[in-house]
N, C-alpha and C positions, 0 to 999 in steps of 0.2 A: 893205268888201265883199270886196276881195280874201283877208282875212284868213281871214271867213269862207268863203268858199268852197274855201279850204285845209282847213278843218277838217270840211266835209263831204268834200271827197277823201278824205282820211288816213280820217276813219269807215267810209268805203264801204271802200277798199280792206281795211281793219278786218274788216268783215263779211265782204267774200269770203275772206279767210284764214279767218277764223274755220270759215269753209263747208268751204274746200278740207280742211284740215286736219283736221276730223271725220269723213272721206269718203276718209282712207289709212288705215285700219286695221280695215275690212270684214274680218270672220272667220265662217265656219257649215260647211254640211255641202251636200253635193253629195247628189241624188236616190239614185246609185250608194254612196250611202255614205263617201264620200273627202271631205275637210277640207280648206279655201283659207282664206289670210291672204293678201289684196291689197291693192292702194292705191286701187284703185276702182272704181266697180259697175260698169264696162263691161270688168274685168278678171277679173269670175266669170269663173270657166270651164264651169257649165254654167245649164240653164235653172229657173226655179221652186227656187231655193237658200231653206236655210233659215237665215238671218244669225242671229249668237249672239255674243257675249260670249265671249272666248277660255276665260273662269274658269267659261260657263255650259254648254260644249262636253264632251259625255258622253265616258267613257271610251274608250281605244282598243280595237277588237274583241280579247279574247283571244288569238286564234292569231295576231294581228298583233307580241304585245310581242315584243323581241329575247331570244333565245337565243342561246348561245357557239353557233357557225357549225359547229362540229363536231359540236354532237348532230344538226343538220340532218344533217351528211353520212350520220353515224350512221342517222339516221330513212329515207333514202333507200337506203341500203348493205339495210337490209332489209325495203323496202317492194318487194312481190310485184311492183308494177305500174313498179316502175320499168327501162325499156327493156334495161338491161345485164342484172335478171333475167331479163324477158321472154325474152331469146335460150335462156338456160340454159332455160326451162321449155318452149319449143319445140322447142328439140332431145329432151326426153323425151315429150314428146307423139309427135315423128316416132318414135323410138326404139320408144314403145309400139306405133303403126301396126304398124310394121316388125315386132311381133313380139320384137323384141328387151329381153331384163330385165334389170331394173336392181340394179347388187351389190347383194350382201346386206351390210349393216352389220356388222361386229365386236361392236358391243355389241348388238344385235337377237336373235344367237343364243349371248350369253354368261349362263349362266346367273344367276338373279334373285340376288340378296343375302336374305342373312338378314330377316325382316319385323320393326321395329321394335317396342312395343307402342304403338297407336293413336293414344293420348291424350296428350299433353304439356299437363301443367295441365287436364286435364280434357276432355281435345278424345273427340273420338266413336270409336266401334269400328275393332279392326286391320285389320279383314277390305278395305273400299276404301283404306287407307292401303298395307297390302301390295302389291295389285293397283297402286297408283301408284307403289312404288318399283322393281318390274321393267322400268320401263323406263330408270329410273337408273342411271348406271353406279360400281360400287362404291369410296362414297369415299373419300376420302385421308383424310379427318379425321374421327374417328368419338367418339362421344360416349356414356355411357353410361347408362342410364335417369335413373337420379337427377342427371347432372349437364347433360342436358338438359332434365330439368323445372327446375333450378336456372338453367338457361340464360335460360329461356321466362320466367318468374319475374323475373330481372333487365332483361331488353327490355322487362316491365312495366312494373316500377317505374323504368326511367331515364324514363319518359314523364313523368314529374312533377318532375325535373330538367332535362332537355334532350329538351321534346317533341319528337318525330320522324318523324310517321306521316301516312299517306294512307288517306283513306277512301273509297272508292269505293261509290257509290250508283245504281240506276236513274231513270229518269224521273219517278217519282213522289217520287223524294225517300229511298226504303228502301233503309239500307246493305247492302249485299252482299259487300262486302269490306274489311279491314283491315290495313292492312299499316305494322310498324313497326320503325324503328331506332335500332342502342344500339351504344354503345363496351362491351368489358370489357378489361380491360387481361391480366387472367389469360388469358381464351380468346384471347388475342393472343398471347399468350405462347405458349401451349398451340402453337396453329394452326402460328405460325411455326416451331414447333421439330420437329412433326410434319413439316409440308411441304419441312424443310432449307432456307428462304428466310433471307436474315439478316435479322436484325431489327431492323439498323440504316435498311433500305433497303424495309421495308414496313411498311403498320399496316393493321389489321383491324378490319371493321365488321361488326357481328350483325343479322344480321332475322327478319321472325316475319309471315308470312299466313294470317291466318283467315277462313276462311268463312261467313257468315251466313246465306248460302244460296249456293245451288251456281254455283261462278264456276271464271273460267278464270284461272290464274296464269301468267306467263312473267316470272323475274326479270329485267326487263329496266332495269337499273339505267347509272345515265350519272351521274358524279362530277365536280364542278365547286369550283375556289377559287383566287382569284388572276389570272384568266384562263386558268387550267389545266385541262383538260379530259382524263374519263380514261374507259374503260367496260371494266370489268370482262367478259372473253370467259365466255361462258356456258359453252362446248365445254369451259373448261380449268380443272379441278377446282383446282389451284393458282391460281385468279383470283376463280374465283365457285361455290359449290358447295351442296348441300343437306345437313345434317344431318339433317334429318327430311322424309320425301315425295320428291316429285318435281316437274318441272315439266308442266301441261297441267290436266287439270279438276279439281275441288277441291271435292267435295262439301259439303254444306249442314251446317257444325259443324267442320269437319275443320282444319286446321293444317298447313304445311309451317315449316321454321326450315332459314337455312343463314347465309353467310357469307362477305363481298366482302374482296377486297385490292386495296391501293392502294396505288401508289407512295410512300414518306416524305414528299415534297415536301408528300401531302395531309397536313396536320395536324388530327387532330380537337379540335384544344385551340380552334383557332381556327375560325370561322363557316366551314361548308363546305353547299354545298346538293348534295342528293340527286333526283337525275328517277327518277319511274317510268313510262313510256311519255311521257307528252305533260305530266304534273304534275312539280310540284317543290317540296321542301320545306328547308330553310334551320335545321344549327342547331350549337349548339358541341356537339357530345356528348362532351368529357370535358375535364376539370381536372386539373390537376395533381395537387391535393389527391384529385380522388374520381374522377382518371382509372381506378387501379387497383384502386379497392375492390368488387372481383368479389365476388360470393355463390358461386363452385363453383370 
């Protein structure tokens, strides 16, 4: 009797392990959205949880995944609403009150640049592409008809080597914008020797936005590899600059092309990803072998 009654113990105790131990590793989702791994139902932390299987637990929200900490600052540095700008845009608002007007820019009343011809590979009439580069300021790097459609032509075709591009669509799914990039090792060349940078100490990436119908561009590009984080100053034609267009509206067919520098450290041989505003895209754009084989 005794023997047995040992081997009912040992069972039961059996059973309630068995219990306890299927009943620490409670995983699901909170009402609010938010995800618990606990050790027991009385360790939810909220009410009406929906329990899942960690392998059966949906994606994390998008704007949730991690970003290098610096495009944050970046995103923040020129987001209208953020408190440090608020001051600056209240002192113009007072300013305005008061009567008081705000300088006139240098470049606002310095005469437009020459107007390019419209179409690069085919893009639409000169006449809104002119009206968009007067507000551009005349650039360092200039490019001339045929070796900017040569240009445009090559950011084409590296998309079928080392894809590179963002496509921006509306709500319904219909793209509106297209925006892509490409190493050449010659307009690197070019670039740097134009601009007096050496060219031990920077490399040079090509882009290209086109319209599919009428959108807003701001190259607002953030460079990342390594844990290195880099963004291109818009303001300084030696960083980030347009060959073709300008930045701001971008009519339905139209095309701007410019052209980002980056520190050497970025190498495009190796996986380097590219953000445009809140996206990002991941790619090697050049080789050794076919780093330098420009078309212009």
């Amino acid at each position: 009797m005794k023997i047995r009654l040992v081997a009912v113990s040992l069972g039961a105790i059996a059973g309630l392990a068995a219990l306890a131990s299927a009943d620490t590793t409670l995983s699901g989702v909170c009402p609010d959205g938010s995800y618990f791994i606990v050790q027991s139902r009385a360790a939810i932390p909220c009410a009406n949880p929906h329990t899942a299987d960690p392998a059966d637990l949906p994606p994390v929200r998008p704007y949730l995944l991690p970003r290098p900490y610096t495009w944050y600052v970046d995103q923040e540095a020129r987001n209208p609403n953020n408190p440090y700008n608020l001051l600056e845009t209240a002192r113009k608002i007072r300013e305005a009150r008061a009567g008081v007007s705000a300088p006139t820019s240098p470049t606002a009343t310095a005469a437009a640049p020459a107007a390019r011809p419209g179409g690069a590979g085919g893009a639409a009439g000169s006449a809104p592409l002119a009206r968009a580069e007067s507000l551009a300021p005349t650039p360092l790097v200039a490019l001339g008809d045929e070796d900017l459609r040569d240009l445009v032509r090559l950011i084409g075709l590296r998309q079928d080597a080392a894809p590179a591009f963002f496509e921006i669509a509306d709500v319904h799914g219909e793209r509106s914008l297209r925006i892509e990039l490409a190493y050449s090792g010659a307009f690197e060349a070019y670039a740097l020797q134009t601009l007096g940078r050496d060219a031990s100490a920077s490399r040079v990436l090509v882009w290209s936005a086109q319209s599919l119908h009428a959108a807003d561009f701001r190259p607002n590009f953030f460079v990342v590899q390594s844990g290195r984080t880099f963004r291109p100053d818009p303001q300084n034609p030696a960083e980030l600059a347009f060959l073709l267009g300008a930045p701001g509206a971008l009519p339905a067919g139209e095309m701007v092309v410019g052209y980002l520098v980056v520190p050497a450290s970025f190498d495009p041989e190796k996986p380097l990803e590219v953000f445009w505003n809140d996206r990002s895209v991941e790619a090697v754009f050049a080789s050794p072998r076919a780093g330098g084989a420009a078309t212009h």
